[in-house]
SEDREN-21305 format. One record per atom (N, C-alpha, C): residue in three letters; x, y, z. Coordinates in steps of 0.2 Angstrom, whole numbers, padded with zeros to 4 digits, always signed. Example, Ala and Ser with C-alpha at 12.3 -4.5 7.8 and 13.67 -1.06 7.14 Angstrom:
BEGIN
Ala+0066-0028+0039Ala+0062-0022+0039Ala+0066-0016+0039Ser+0064-0011+0035Ser+0068-0005+0036Ser+0064+0000+0039
% end
This chain:
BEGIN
Unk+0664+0394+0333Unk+0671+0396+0330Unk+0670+0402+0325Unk+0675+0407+0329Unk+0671+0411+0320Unk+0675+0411+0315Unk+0671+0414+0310Unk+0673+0412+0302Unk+0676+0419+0298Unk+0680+0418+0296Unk+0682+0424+0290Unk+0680+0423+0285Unk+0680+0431+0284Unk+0677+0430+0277Unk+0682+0436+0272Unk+0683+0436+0265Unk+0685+0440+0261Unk+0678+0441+0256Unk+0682+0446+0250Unk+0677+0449+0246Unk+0681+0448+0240Unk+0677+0445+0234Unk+0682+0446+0230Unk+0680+0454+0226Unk+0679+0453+0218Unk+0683+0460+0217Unk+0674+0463+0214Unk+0669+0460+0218Unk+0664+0464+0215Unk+0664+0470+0222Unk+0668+0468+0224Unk+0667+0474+0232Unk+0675+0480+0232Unk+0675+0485+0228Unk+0680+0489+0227Unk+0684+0491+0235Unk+0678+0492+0240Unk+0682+0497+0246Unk+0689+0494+0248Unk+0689+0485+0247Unk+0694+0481+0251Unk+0699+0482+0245Unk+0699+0487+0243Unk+0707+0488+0239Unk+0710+0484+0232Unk+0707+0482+0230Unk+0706+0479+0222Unk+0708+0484+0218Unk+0717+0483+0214Unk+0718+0488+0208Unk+0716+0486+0204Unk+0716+0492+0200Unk+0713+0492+0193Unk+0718+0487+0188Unk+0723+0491+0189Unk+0730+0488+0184Unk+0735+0484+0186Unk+0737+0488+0191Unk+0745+0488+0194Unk+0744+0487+0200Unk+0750+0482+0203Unk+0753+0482+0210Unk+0754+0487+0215Unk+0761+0489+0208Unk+0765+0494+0210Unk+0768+0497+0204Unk+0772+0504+0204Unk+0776+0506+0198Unk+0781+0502+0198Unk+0781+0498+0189Unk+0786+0496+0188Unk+0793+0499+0190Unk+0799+0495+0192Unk+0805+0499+0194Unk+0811+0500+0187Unk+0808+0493+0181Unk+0814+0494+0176Unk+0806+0493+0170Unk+0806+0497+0165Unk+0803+0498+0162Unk+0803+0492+0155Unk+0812+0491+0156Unk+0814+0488+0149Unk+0812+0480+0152Unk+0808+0477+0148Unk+0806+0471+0148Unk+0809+0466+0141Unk+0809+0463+0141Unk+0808+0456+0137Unk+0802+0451+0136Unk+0800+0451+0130Unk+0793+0447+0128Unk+0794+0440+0131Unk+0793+0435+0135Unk+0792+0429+0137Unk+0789+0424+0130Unk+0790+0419+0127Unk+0786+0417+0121Unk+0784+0410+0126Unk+0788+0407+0130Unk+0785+0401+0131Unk+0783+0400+0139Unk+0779+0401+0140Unk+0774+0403+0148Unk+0768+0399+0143Unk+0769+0392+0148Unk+0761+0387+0150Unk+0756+0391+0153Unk+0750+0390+0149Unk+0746+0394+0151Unk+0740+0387+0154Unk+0740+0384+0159Unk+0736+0379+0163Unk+0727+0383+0166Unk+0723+0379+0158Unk+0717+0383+0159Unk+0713+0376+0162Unk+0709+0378+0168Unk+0703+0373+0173Unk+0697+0374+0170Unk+0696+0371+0164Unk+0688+0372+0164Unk+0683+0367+0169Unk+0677+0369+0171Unk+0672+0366+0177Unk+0668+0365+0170Unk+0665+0360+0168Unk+0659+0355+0164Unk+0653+0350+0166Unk+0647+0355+0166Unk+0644+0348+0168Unk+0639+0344+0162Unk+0638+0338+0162Unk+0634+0334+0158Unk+0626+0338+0157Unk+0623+0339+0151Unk+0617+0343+0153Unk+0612+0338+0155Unk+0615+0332+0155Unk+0609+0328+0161Unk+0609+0329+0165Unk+0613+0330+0168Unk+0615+0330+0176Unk+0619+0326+0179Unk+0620+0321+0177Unk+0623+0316+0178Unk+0632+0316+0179Unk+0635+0320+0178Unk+0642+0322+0178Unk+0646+0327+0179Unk+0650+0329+0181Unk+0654+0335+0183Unk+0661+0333+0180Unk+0664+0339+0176Unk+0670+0336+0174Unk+0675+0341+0176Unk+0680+0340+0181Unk+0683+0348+0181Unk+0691+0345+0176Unk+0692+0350+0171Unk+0696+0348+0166Unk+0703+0353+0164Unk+0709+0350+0164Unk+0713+0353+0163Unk+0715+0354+0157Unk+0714+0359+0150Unk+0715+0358+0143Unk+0718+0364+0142Unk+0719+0364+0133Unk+0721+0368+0132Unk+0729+0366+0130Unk+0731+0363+0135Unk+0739+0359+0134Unk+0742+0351+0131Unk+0745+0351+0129Unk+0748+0344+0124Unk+0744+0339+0128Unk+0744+0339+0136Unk+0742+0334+0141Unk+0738+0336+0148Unk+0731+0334+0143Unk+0729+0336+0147Unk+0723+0331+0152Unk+0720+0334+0159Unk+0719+0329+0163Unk+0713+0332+0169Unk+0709+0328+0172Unk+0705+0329+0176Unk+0703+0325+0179Unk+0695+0326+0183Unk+0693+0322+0187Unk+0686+0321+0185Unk+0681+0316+0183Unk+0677+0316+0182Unk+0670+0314+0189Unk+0665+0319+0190Unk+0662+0317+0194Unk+0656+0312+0195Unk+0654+0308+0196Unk+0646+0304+0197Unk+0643+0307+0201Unk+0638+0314+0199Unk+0634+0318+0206Unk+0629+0313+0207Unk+0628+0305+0204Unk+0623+0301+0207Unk+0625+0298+0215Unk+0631+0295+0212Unk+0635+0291+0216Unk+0641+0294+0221Unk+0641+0301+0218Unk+0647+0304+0222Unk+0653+0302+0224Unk+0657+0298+0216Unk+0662+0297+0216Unk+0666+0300+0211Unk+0673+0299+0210Unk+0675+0301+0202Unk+0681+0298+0201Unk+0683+0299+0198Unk+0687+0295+0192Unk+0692+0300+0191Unk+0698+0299+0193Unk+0703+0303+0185Unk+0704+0301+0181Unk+0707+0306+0174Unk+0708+0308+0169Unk+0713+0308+0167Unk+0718+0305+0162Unk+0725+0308+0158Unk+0724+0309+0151Unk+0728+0311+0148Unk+0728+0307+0139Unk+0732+0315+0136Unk+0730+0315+0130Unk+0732+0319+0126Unk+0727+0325+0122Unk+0730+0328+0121Unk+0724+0334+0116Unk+0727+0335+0110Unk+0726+0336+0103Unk+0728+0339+0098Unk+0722+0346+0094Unk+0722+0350+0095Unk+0719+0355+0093Unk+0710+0355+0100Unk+0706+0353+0096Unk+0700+0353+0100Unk+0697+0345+0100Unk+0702+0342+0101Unk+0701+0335+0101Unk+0705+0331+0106Unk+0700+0328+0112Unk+0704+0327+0118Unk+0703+0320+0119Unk+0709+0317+0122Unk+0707+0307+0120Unk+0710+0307+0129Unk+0706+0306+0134Unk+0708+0303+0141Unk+0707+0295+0143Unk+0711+0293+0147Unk+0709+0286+0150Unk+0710+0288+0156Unk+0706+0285+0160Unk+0707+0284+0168Unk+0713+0281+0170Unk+0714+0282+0176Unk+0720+0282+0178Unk+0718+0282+0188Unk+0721+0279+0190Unk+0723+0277+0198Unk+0727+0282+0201Unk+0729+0290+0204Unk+0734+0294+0203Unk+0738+0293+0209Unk+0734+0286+0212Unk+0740+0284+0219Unk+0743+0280+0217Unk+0742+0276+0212Unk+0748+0270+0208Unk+0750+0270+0203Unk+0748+0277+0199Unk+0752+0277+0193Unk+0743+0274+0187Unk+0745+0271+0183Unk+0741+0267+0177Unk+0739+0262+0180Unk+0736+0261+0186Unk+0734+0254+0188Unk+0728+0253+0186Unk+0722+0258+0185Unk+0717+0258+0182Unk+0718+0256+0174Unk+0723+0258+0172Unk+0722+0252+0165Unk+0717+0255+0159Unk+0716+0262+0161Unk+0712+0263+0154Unk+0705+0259+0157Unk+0704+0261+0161Unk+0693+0257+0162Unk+0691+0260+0159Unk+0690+0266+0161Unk+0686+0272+0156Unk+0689+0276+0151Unk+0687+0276+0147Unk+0689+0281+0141Unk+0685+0287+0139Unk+0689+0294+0138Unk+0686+0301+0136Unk+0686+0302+0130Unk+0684+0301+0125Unk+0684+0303+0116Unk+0680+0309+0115Unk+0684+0315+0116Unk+0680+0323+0117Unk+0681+0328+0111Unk+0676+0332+0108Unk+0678+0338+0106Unk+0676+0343+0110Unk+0680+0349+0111Unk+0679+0354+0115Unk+0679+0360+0110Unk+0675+0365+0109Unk+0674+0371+0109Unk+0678+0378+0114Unk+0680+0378+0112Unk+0689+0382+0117Unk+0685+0388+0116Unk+0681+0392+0113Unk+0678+0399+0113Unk+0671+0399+0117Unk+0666+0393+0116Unk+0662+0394+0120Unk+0662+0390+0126Unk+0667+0383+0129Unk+0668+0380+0133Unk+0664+0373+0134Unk+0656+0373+0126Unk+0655+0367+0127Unk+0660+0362+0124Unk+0657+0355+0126Unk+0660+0349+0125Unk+0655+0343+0124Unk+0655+0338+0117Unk+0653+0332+0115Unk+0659+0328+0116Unk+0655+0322+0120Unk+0661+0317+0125Unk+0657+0309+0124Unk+0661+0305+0121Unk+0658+0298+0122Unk+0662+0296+0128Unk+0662+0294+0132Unk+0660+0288+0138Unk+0662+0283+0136Unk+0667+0278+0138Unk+0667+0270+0136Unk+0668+0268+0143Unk+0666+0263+0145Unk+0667+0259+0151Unk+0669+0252+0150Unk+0676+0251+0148Unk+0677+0244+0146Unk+0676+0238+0147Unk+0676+0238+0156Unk+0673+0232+0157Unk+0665+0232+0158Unk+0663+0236+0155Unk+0655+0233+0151Unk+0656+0232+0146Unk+0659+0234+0142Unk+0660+0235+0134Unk+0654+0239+0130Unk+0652+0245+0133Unk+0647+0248+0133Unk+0649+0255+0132Unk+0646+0259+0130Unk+0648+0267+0130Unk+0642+0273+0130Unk+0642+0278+0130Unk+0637+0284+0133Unk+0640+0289+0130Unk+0634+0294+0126Unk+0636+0300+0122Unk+0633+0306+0127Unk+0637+0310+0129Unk+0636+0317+0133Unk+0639+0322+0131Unk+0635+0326+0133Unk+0634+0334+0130Unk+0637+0337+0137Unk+0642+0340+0137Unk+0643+0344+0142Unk+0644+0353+0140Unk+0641+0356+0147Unk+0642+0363+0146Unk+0646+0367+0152Unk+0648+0374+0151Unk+0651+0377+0159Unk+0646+0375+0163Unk+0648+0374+0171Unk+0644+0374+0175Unk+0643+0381+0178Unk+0645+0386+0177Unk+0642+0392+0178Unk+0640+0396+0171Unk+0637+0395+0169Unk+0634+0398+0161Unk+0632+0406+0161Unk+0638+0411+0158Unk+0637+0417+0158Unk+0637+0419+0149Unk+0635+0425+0150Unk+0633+0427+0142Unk+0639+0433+0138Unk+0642+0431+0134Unk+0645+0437+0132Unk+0651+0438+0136Unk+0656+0428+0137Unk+0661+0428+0140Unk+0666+0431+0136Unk+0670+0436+0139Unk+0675+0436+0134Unk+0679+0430+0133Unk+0684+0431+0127Unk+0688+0428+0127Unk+0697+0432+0125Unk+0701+0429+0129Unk+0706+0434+0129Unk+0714+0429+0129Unk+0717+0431+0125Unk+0723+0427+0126Unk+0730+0433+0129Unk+0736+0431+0131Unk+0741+0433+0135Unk+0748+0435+0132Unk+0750+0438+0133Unk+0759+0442+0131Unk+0762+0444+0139Unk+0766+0439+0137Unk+0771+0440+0143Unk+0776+0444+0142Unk+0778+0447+0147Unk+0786+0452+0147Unk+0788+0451+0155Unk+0795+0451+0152Unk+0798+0452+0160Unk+0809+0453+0158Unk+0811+0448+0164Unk+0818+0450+0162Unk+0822+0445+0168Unk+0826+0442+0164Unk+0831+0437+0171Unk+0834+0439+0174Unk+0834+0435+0180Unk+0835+0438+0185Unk+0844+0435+0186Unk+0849+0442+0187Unk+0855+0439+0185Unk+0860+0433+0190Unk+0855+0433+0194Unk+0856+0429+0202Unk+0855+0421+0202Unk+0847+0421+0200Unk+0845+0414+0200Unk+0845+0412+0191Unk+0847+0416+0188Unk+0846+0415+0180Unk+0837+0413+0177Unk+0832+0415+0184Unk+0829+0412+0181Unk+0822+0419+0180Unk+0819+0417+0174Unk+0815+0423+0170Unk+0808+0424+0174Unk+0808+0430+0177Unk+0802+0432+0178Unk+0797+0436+0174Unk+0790+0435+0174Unk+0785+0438+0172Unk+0786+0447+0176Unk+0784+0451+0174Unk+0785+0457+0176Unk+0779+0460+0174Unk+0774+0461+0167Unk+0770+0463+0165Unk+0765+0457+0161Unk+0758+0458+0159Unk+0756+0455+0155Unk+0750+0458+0152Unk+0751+0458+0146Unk+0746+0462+0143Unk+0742+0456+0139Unk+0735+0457+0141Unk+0727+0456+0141Unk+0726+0457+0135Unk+0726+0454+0127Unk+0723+0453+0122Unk+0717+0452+0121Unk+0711+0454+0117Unk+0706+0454+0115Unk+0704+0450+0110Unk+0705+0443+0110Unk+0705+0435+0104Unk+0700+0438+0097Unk+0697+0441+0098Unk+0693+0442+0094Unk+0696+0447+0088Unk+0699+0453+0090Unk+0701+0458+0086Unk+0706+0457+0087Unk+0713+0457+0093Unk+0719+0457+0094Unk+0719+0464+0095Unk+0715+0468+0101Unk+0717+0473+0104Unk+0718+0471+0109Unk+0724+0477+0111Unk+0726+0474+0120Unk+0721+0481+0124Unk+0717+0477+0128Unk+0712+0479+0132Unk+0715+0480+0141Unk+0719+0480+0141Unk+0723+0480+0148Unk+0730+0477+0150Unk+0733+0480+0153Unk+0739+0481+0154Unk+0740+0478+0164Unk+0743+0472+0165Unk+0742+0471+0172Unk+0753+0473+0172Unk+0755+0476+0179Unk+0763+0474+0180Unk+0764+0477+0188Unk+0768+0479+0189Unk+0769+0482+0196Unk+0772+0473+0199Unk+0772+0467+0196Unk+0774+0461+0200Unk+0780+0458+0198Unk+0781+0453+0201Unk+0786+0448+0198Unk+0783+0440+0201Unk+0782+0436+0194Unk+0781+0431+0196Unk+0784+0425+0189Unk+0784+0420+0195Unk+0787+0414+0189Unk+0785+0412+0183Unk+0787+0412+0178Unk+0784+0411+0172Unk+0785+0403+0169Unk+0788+0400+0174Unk+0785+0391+0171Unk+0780+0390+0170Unk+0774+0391+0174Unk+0768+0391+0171Unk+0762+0395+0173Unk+0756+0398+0171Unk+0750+0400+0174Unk+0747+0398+0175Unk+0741+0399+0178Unk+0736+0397+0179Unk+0728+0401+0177Unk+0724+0398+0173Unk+0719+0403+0170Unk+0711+0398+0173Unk+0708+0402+0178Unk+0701+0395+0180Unk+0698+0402+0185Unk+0691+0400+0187Unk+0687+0403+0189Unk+0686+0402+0196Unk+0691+0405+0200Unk+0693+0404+0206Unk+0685+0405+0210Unk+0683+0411+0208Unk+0676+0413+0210Unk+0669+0410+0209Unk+0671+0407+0206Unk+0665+0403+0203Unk+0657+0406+0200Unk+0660+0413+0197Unk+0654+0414+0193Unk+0656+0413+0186Unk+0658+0409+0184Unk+0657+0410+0177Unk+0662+0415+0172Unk+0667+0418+0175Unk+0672+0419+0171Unk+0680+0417+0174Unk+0683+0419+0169Unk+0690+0413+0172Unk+0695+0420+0175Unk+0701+0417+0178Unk+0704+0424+0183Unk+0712+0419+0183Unk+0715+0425+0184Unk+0721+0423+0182Unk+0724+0421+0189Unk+0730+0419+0188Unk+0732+0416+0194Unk+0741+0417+0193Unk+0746+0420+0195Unk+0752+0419+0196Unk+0758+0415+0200Unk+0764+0415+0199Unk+0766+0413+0205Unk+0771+0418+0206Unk+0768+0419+0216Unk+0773+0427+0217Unk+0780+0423+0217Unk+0783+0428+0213Unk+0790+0428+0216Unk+0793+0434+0217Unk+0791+0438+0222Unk+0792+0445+0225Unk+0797+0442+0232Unk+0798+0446+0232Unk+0805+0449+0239Unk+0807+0439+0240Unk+0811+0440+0233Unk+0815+0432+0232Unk+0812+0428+0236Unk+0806+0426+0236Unk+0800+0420+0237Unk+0803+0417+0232Unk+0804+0409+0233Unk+0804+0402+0230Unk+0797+0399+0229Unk+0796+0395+0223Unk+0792+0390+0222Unk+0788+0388+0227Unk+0794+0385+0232Unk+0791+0381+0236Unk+0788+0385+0243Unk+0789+0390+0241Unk+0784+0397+0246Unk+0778+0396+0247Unk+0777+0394+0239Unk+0767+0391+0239Unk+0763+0399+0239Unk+0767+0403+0236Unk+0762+0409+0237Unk+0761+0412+0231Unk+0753+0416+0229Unk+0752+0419+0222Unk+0748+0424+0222Unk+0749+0427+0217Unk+0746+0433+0215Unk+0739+0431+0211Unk+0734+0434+0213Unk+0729+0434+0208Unk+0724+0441+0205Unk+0721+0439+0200Unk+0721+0442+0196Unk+0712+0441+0194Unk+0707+0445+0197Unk+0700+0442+0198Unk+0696+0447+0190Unk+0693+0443+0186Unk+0689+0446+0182Unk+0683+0448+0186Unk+0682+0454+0183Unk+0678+0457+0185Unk+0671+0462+0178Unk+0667+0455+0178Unk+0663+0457+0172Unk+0660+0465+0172Unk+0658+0468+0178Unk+0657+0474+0177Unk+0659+0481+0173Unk+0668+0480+0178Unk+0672+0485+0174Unk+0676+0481+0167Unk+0674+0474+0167Unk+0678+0471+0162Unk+0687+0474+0161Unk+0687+0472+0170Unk+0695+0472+0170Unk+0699+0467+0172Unk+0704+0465+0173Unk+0706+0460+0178Unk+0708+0463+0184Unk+0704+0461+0189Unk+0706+0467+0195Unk+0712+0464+0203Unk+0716+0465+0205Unk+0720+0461+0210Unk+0717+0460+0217Unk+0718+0454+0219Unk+0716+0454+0225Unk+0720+0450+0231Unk+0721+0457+0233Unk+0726+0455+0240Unk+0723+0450+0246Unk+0717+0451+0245Unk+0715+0445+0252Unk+0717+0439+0249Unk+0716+0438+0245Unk+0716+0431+0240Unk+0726+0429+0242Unk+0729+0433+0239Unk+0738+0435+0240Unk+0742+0431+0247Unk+0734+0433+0251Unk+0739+0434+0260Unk+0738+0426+0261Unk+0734+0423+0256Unk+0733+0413+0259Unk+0736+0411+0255Unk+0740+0406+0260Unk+0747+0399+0257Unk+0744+0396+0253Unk+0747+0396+0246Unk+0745+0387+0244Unk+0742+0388+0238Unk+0743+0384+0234Unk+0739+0383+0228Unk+0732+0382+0229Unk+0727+0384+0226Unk+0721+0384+0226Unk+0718+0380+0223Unk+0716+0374+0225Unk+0715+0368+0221Unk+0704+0370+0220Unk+0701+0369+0215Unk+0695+0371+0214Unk+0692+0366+0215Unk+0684+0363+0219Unk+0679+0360+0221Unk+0673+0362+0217Unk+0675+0362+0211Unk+0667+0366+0207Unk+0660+0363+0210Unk+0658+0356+0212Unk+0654+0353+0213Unk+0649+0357+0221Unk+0656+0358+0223Unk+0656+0362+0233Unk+0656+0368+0234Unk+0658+0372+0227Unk+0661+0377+0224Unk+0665+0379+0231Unk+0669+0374+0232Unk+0674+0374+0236Unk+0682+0377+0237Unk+0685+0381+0239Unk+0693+0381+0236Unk+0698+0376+0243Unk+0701+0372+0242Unk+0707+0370+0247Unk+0716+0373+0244Unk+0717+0375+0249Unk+0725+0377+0250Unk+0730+0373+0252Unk+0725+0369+0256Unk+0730+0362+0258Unk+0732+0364+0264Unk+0733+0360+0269Unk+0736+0361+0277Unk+0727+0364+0280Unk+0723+0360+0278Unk+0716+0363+0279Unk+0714+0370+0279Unk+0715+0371+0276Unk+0716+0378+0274Unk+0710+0378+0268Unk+0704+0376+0269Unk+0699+0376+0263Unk+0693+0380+0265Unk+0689+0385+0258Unk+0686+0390+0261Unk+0680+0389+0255Unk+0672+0389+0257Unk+0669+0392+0255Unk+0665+0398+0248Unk+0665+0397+0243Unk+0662+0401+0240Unk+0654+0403+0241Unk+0653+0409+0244Unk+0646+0410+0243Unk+0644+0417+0243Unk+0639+0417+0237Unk+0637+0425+0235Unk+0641+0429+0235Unk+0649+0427+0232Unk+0656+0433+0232Unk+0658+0433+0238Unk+0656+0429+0243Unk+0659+0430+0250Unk+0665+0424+0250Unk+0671+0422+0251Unk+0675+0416+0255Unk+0676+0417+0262Unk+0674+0413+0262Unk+0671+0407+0271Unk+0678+0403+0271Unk+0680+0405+0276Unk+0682+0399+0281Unk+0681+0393+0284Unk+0681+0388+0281Unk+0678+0383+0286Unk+0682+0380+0293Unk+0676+0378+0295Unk+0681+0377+0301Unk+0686+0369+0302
% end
């Protein structure tokens, strides 16, 4: 069978911008104040012994916890207040039938990504203290927070993102300017699609009046080199939300639609 492959953005030829899509059409934007920004950090135990892929960052946050002995895992719910994250396990095909078995008592380090985690296991009545770090550990990660602009659409009343300018956390310089798009600002997505060790932005298109249920997105690939966010249209052209396999360093779109990460290349599998 053969296999397709894409490039993400350490390969300039296949067309990756620097900025922009396109020329903005209406220059007059509006600031967006309340756009979820849904960050996927990938964590593993520095035992070895666990993979956590985590969604933080939000009032509610939730993951899946993996056993790289046993090759099973467990989800995650619970609550976060600042850098302190309280999850019980959960059943996500019944609801709470799990009952709280396992419990997560976490603090997180939101600047450098590690995380000190106790472990309970109820029905032992036993617990385990773990140290977890990124699973792809790179040096001199930025850190960057987001400003949205855009403008309602007077059709559907509902507010699209149109530009977003890329802040510098450390100073509050704005270090880049991404717009030329329209996309939904319910919520983002901020996770390392590429699995090197930096995170990449992810939106939802809503270009030539695309609905939600389109399933289609704009992405937004960090790129350490030029230390830009650069876009990537191959990424664009495939349906579906891009759910991340860190352990496989896997992506699935759903509808089998699942590719490969390897050496910057995305594989199709068959």
């Amino acid at each position: 069978m053969k296999l397709k492959y894409f490039m993400f953005a350490s390969i300039m030829s296949l067309g990756f911008a620097q900025g922009s899509l396109a020329a903005p059409t209406d220059t007059v934007l509006e600031p967006i104040p309340s756009v979820t920004i849904s960050m996927q950090r990938m964590l593993r135990s520095t035992d070895g012994q666990y993979f956590l892929s985590l969604y933080a960052g939000k009032w509610n946050p939730h993951g899946t916890l993996f056993n790289l002995q046993t090759q099973k895992g467990v989800s995650f719910e619970g609550l976060q207040k600042g850098n302190q994250i309280n999850l019980k396990s959960f059943d996500p095909e019944v609801g709470d039938a799990a009952n709280g078995l396992y419990q997560i008592d976490a603090h997180l380090n939101a600047n450098t990504g590690y995380m000190t985690a106790t472990l309970a296991d109820q029905s032992q009545h036993s617990s385990v203290f773990l140290n977890f770090e990124p699973a792809v550990k790179v040096e001199n990660k930025p850190a960057f927070i987001f400003k949205f602009y855009g403008k309602t659409d007077p059709e559907t009343h509902a507010t699209l993102i149109q530009r977003v300018d890329v802040i510098n956390k450390l100073n509050n310089q704005k270090v880049q300017q991404l717009d030329g798009f329209s996309a939904f600002s319910y919520s983002v997505d901020y996770k390392d699609i590429n699995f090197d060790g930096y995170f990449d932005l992810v939106l939802g298109d809503a270009s030539n009046q695309q609905k939600v249920e389109d399933n289609r997105y704009i992405y937004w690939i960090y790129n350490p080199k030029t230390k830009q966010f650069q876009h990537s249209p191959q990424l664009d052209r495939i349906k579906g939300f891009a759910h991340l396999d860190g352990v496989n360093q896997q992506i699935n779109f759903g509808e089998g639609r699942i590719y490969q990460v390897e050496n910057g290349l995305l594989k199709a599998l068959p």
